[in-house]
N, C-alpha and C positions, 0 to 999 in steps of 0.2 A: 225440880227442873226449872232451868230459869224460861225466861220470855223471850224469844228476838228482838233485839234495839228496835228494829221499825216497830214493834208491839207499845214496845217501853213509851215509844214518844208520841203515838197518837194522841192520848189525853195531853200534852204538852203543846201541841201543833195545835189541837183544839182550841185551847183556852188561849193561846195566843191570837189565833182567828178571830175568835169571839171579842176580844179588850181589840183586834184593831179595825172589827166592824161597828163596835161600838163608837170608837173611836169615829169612822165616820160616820156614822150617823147624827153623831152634835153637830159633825162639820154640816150636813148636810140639811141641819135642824135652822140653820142660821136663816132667817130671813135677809133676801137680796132685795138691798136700796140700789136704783140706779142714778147718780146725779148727773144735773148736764151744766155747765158753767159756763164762765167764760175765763179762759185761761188764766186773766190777768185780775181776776177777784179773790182777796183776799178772805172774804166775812166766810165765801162760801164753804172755806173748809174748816174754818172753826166751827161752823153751823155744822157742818157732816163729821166730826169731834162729840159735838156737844149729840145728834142723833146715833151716835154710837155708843156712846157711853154707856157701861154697864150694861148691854143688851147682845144678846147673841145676835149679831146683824153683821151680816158684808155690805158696806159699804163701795161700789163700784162709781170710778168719778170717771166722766166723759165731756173731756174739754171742747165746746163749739165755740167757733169765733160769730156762728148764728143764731143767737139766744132764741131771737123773735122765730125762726123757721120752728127751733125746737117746741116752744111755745105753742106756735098756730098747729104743730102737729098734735098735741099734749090735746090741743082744743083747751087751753088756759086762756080763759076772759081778758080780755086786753085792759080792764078797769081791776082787774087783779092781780096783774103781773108783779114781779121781782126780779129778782136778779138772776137765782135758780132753780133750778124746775128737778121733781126729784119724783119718779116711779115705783111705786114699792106696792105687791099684793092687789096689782088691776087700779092702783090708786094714784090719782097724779097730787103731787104734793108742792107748792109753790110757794120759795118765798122763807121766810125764818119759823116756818112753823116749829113750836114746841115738839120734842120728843112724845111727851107724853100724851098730847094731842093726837096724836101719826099712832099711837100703840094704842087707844082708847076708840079709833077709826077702825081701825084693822080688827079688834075685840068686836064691838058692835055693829060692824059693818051697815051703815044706814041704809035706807031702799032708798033711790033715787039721787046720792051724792059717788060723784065721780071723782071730788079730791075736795082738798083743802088747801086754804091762801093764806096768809101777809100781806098784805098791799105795803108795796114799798119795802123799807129798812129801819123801820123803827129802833130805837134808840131803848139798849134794855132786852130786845130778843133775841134769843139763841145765836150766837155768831157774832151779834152788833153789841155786845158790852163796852161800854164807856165810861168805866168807875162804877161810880152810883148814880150816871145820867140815864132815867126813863122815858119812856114815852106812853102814853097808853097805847093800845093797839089790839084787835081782833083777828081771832082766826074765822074765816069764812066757809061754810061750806058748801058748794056748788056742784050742780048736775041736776040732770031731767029734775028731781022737786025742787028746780030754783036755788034761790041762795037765803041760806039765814047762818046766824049768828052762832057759831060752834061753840067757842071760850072768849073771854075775855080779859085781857092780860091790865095790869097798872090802873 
């Protein structure tokens, strides 16, 4: 005796269900970066390039023409500002930080730090490549315990 078609194609309909819940669940595996920029900077999306790379991340870019507003809301230290300010996992990120600085955050999550900095645009950081011109330069990390020294680049 055979089967009814709708019999035949349940295991079919299954396992198609299953590969396209799978399917989002990586989407949904992805950590969301939030950037905020300003329109007319250029570094900032090679730096959100260079924080994507290789990493299951969405990257979402939000152009302000008021860095300093988005700043003062972030509560990013005005002795530590850059150009762009970037939210990711409760974490404000400021500035050309390293990838792997921002993934090594997010893993150990410190008590008392509320993000990490670049001061300025160093020459040599994520986004700011200029041949083989460097600069030395520090990533900072700041919140309730203060600020000290995360990594040290050059």
């Amino acid at each position: 005796m055979q089967m009814p078609r709708a019999t035949r194609l349940k295991p079919a309909m299954a396992s198609a269900l299953l590969l396209a819940f799978g399917a989002c669940s990586n989407a949904a595996q992805a950590t969301e970066y939030t950037m905020y920029r300003d329109p007319y900077c250029g570094c900032c999306e090679r730096w959100a390039a260079h924080v994507h790379h290789g990493m299951n991340v969405q990257v979402i870019v939000k152009d302000s023409a008021d860095m300093a507003a988005v700043k003062d809301d972030k509560a990013v230290p005005e002795e530590l500002r850059s150009c762009h300010t970037m939210v990711v996992g409760g974490y404000v990120i400021e500035g050309h930080v390293p990838a792997a600085d921002i993934q090594r955050l997010l893993k150990e999550r410190p008590a008392g730090v509320r993000g990490l900095a670049v001061v300025g645009m160093p020459l040599g950081s994520p986004g700011m490549e200029m041949g083989g011109q460097t600069q030395p330069y520090q990533v900072i990390a700041f919140g309730k315990a203060g600020r000290s020294v995360f990594n040290i680049y050059n």
